[in-house]
C-alpha positions in Angstrom: -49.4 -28.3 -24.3 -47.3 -31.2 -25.1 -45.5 -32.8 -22.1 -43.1 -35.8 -21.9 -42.5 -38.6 -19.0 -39.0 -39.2 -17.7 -39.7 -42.3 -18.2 -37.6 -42.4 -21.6 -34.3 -41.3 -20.5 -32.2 -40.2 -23.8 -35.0 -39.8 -26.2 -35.7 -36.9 -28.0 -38.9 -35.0 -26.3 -40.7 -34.0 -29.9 -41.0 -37.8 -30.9 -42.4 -38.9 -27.7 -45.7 -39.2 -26.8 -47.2 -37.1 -24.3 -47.5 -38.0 -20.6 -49.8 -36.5 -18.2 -48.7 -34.4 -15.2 -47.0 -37.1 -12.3 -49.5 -36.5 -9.1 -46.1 -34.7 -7.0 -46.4 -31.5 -9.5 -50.2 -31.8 -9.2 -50.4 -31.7 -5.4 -46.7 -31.6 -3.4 -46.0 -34.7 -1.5 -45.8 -35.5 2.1 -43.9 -38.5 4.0 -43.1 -38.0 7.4 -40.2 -40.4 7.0 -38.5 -38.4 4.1 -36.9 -34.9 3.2 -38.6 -34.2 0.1 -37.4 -31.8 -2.6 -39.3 -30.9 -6.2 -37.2 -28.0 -8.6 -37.7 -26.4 -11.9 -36.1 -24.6 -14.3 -37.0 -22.5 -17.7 -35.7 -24.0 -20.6 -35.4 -20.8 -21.7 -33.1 -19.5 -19.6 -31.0 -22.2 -19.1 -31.1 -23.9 -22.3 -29.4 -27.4 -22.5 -28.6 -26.9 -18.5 -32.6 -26.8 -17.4 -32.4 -30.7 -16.3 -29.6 -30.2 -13.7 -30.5 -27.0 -13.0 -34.0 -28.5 -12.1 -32.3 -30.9 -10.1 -30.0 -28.7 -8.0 -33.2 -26.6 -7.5 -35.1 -29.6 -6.0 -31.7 -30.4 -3.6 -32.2 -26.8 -2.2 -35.6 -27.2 -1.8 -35.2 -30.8 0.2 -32.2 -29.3 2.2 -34.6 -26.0 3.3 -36.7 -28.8 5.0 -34.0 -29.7 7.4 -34.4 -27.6 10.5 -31.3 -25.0 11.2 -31.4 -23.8 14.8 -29.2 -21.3 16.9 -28.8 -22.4 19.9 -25.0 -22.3 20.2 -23.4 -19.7 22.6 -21.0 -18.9 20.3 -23.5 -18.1 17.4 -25.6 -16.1 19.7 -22.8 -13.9 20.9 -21.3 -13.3 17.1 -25.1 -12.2 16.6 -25.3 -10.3 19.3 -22.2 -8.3 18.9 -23.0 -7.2 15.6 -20.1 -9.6 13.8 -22.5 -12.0 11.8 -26.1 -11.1 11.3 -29.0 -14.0 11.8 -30.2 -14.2 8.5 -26.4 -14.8 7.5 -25.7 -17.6 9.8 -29.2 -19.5 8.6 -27.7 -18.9 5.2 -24.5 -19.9 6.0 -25.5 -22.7 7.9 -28.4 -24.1 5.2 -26.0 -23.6 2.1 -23.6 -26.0 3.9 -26.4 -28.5 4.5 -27.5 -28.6 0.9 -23.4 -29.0 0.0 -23.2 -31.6 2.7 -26.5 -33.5 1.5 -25.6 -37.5 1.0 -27.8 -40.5 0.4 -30.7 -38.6 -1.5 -32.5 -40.2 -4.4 -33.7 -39.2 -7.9 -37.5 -40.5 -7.7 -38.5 -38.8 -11.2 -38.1 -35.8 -13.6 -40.4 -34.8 -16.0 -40.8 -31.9 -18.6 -43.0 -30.4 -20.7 -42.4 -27.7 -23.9 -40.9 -24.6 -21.2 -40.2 -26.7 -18.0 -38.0 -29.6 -16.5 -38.9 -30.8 -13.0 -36.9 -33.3 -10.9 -38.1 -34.5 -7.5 -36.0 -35.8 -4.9 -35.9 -37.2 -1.3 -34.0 -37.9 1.6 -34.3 -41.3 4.4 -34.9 -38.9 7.8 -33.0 -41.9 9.0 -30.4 -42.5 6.9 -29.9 -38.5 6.9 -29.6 -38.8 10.9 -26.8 -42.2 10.5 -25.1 -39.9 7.6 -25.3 -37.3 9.9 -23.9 -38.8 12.8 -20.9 -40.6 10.8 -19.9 -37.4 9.7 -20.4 -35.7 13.2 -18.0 -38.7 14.7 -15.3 -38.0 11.8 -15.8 -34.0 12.4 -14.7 -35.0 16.5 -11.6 -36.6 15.4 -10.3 -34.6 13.5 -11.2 -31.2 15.4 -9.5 -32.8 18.6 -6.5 -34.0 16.9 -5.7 -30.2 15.3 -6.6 -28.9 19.0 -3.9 -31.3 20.2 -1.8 -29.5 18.0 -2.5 -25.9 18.5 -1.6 -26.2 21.9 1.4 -28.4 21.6 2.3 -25.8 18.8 1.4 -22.7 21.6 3.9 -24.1 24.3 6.8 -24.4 21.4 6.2 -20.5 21.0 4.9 -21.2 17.4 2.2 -18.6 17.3 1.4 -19.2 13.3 1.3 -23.0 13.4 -1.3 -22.5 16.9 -3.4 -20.3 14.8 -3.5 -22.4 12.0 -4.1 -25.4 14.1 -6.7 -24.0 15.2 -8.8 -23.0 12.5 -8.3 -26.4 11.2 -10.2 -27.6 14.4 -13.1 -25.5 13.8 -14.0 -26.0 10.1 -15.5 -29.6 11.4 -17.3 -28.1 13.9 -18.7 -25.7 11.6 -22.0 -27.4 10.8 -22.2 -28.6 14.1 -22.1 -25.7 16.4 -25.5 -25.6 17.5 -24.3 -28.9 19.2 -23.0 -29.7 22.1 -20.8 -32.3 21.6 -18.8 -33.6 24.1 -15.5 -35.3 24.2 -13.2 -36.8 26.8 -9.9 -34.6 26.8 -6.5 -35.1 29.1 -9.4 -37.0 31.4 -11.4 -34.1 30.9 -15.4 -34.0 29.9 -15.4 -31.0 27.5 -17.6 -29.4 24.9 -15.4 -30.0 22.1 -16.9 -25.8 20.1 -16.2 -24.2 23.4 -12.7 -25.9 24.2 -11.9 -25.0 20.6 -13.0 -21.8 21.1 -11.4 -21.0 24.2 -7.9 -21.7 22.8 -8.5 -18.9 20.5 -9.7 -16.2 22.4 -6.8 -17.1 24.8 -4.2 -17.3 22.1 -5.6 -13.8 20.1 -6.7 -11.8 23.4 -3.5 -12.8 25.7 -0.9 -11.1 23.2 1.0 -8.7 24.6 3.0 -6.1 22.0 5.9 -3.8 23.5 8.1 -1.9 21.4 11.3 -0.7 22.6 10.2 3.0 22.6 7.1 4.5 22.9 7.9 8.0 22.5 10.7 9.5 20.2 11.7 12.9 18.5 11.9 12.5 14.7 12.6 15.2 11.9 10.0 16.2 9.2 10.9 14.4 6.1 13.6 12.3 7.4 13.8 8.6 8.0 13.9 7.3 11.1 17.7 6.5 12.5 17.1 5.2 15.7 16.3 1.1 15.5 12.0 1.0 16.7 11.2 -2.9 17.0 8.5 -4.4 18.6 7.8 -7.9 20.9 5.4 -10.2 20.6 4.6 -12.2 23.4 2.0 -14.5 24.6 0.1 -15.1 27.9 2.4 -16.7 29.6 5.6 -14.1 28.5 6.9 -16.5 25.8 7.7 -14.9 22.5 5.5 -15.3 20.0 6.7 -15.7 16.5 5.6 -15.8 13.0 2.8 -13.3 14.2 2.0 -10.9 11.5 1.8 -7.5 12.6 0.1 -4.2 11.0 2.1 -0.8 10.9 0.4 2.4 10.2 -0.1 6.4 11.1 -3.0 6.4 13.4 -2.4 10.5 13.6 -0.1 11.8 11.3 1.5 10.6 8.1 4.9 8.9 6.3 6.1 6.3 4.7 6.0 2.8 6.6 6.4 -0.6 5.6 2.8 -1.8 6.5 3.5 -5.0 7.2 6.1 -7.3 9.4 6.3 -10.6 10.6 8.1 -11.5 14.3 11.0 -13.3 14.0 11.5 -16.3 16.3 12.4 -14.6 19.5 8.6 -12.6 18.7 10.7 -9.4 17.5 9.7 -7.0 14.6 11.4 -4.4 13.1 9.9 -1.8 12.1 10.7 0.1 9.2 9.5 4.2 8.9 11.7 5.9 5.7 10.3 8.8 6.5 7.4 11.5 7.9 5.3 13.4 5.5 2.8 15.2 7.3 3.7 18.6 9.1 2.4 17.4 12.5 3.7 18.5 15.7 2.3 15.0 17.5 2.0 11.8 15.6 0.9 8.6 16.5 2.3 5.2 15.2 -0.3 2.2 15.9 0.7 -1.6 15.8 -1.5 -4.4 15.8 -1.8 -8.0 15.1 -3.0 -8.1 11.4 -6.5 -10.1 12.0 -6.8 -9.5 8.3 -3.6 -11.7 7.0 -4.3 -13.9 9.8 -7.6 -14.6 7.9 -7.3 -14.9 4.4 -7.1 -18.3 3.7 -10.6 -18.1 5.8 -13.7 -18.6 4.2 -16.7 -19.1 6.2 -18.2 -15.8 7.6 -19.0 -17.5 10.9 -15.4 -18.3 11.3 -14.1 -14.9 10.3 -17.0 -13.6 12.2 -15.8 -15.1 15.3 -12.3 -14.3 14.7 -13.0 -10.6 14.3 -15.2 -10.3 17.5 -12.0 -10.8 19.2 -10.0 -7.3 19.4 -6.8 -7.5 17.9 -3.8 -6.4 20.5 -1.9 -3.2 19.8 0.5 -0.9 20.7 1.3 3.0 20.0 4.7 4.7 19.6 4.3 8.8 20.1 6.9 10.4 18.1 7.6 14.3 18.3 8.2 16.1 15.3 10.6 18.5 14.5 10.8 20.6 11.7 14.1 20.9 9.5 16.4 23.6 10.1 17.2 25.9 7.2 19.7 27.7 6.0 19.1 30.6 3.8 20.8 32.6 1.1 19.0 35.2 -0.3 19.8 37.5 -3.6 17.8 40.4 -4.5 18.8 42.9 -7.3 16.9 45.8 -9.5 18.3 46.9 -13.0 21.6 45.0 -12.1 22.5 46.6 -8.8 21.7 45.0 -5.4 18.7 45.9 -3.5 19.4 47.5 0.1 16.3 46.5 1.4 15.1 42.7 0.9 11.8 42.3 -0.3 11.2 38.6 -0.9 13.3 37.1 2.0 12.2 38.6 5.0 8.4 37.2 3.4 9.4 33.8 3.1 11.3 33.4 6.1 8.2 34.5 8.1 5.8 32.2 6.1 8.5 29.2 7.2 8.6 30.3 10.7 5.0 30.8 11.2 4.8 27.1 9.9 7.1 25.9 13.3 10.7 25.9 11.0 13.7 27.3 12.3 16.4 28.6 10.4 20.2 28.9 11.4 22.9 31.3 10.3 25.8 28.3 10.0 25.0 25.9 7.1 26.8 23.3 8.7 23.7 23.0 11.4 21.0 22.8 8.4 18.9 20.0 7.3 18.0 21.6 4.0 19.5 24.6 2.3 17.1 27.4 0.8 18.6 29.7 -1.9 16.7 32.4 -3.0 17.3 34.6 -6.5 15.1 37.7 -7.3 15.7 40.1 -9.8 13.5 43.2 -11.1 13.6 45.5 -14.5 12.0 48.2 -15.4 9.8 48.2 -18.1 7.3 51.4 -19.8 6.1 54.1 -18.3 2.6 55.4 -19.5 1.3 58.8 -17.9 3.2 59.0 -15.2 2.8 54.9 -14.0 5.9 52.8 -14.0 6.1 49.5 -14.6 8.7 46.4 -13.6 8.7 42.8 -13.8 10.2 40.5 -11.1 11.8 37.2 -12.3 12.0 34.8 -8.8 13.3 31.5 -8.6 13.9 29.3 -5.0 15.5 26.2 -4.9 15.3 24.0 -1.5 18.1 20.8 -1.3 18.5 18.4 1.3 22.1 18.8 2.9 22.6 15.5 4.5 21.9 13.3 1.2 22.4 16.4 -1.6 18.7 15.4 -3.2 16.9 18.5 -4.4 13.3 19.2 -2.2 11.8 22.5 -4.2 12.5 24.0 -7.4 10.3 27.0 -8.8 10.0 29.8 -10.9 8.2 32.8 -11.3 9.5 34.9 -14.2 7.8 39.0 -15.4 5.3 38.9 -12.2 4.5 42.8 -13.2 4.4 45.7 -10.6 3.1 49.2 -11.1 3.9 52.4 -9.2 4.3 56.1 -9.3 8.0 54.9 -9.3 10.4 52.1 -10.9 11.8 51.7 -7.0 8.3 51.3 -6.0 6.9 49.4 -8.9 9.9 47.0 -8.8 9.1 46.4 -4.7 5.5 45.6 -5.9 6.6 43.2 -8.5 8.7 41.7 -5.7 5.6 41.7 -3.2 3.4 40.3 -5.6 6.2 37.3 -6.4 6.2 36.9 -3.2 2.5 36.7 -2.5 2.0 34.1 -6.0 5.0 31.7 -3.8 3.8 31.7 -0.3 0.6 30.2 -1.5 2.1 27.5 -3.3 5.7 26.8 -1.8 5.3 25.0 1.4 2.2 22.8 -0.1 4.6 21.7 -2.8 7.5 21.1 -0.5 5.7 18.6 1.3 4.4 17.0 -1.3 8.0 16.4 -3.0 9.6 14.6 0.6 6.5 12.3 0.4 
């Protein structure tokens, strides 16, 4: 096999003449003063890209030398409460050391016809001087944003706080398995833990209120009466700019899912309508950890974010169905039937559903008109045949919109009779209707 020294940077590896194997690929090197690091790659598989490849390779391997330990309280509990796993933290935690990696050296590549290799290593020293620069700049600049999180908390400026906040932890990040300690309003402090503390105070001590917590509503209809909400923090102040999540935690209808307090920590919320024939429903609001986190990307921060439960609220509402008014036509070979057959049917199937109706339109939310005619058709050895033609249209009085249109047209009914087969063809309208009508009804005021 024909294999080539880096020791000719730029020339082309068929002309060159072929090196043997460096002792490091031969037996892997130790130096208890240096992180080392050796990587390969497949020129195969990544083609023109094998050399840096190699050498990104032999980076991870120097940075998997450099001990990751969890001993932070904060790390333990986010393990222990199911919000990060172990294995995710090390990974975490060791992919942030190999981005983090400064002051390594190239000591030599080499290659041969399928391979490139790269070795690398690290001063344990000059790591731990790197290290410790970085840990001094990380202490700055987390204490300054904590200075401003709570300067930003006692102005009532709940977003800026947050956001302050996280700021102040992304430099602790790689150093939370540290305690390290600064001096704060005359103060001795463990920088992770202070940093920490502000945000479980800030997240756990909101308080949410809404102006009514139980309320009767009508089935379909949009809320008329004004439902808000208030934010406020710890200490009573209102919070705003806090995002808030809105949604059916029993029931169903049309909500805007997401508001944002205003500056005196007030939300409006915003329900066009309810959709789901339930007697009881259940309107849940709560801080929305999830827009609160977005621009977050390390899943120990979101981790320890999300162990923190999210404050919320609940707003019972009672449902009512709509009263209806009914008008009902029933007629067979052109003259008006004495006794309804249709009407009396649907009614029942409305009133065993909880609707009312009402004998004065004027007190009706929606208005049901019902048309049913029956003709006769053959008669074959002494068996008479009709065919019922039904149609029911529902419309919302109050806004004029129509709710339910539907047909049924020659539903056939055979008897010893035209009266009795044109009563069957009604029943047998009627029976094709109730099984469809009030599904499709509430899936039009969705």
């Amino acid at each position: 096999m024909g294999c080539v020294s880096s020791t000719h940077p730029g020339a082309d590896p068929e002309t060159l003449q072929a090196g043997p194997k460096p002792d490091w690929l031969i037996q892997h090197p130790v130096d208890p003063h240096y992180y080392l690091g050796i990587g390969s790659a497949s020129k195969n598989q990544y083609g023109s890209e094998a050399q840096r490849s190699a050498q990104d390779m032999a980076l991870t391997d120097l940075a998997s030398q450099i001990t990751v330990k969890i001993t932070s309280n904060i790390v333990t509990t986010l393990i222990e409460n199911g919000a990060i796993t172990k294995d995710e933290y090390l990974a975490t935690a060791r992919s942030e050391v190999a981005a983090e990696l400064e002051g390594h050296e190239l000591v030599d590549t080499w290659q041969d016809a399928t391979y490139h290799y790269a070795y690398y290593r690290l001063s344990k020293s000059q790591y731990a001087a790197i290290q410790a620069r970085k840990r001094q700049s990380a202490v700055a600049l987390s204490t300054d944003f904590l200075g401003k999180a709570r300067t930003a908390n006692e102005l009532n400026q709940f977003t800026e706080s947050f956001n302050a906040l996280i700021q102040a932890f992304i430099p602790l990040l790689p150093y939370l398995n540290e305690a390290l300690e600064v001096n704060l309003e005359g103060q001795s402090i463990i920088l992770s833990n202070a940093v920490n503390s502000q945000l479980q105070s800030l997240l756990s001590g909101i308080d949410l209120s809404p102006n009514k917590s139980a309320l009767t509503v009508k089935l379909g209809r949009p809320i008329t009466e004004e439902l808000t909400v208030l934010a406020r923090g710890n200490a009573g102040q209102p919070l705003g700019g806090l995002p808030l999540r809105v949604q059916f935690q029993k029931g169903a209808g049309e909500v805007l899912g997401s508001v944002i307090t205003g500056q005196e920590g007030i939300a409006v919320l915003q329900v066009t309508g309810i959709t789901a024939p339930v007697k009881l429903q259940v309107l849940k609001i709560s801080v929305d950890v999830e827009e609160l986190i977005r621009s977050v990307k390390s899943p120990v921060l979101t981790g320890i974010i999300n162990s923190i439960p999210p404050a919320s609220t609940l707003i019972v509402m009672d449902v009512v169905n709509p009263f209806i008014y009914l008008e009902a036509s029933e007629s067979f070979d052109g003259r008006d039937m004495q006794q309804l057959q249709v009407e009396p049917r649907i009614k029942n199937h409305f009133i065993g559903q909880g609707f009312h109706f009402v004998d004065n339109p004027q007190d009706a939310d929606w208005q049901m008109t019902l048309q049913a005619t029956a003709t006769k058709g053959v008669e074959y050895s002494g068996m008479y045949t009709c065919f019922a033609d039904v149609n029911l249209h529902v419309v919302d009085r109050k806004s004029g919109a129509e709710i339910y249109n539907n047909s049924l047209s020659r539903v056939k009914g055979i008897d010893l009779s035209y009266e009795n087969a044109a009563n069957k063809s009604f029943n047998n309208a009627a029976d094709t209707m109730i099984t469809d009508i009030l599904p499709q009804i509430m899936e039009s005021i969705k």
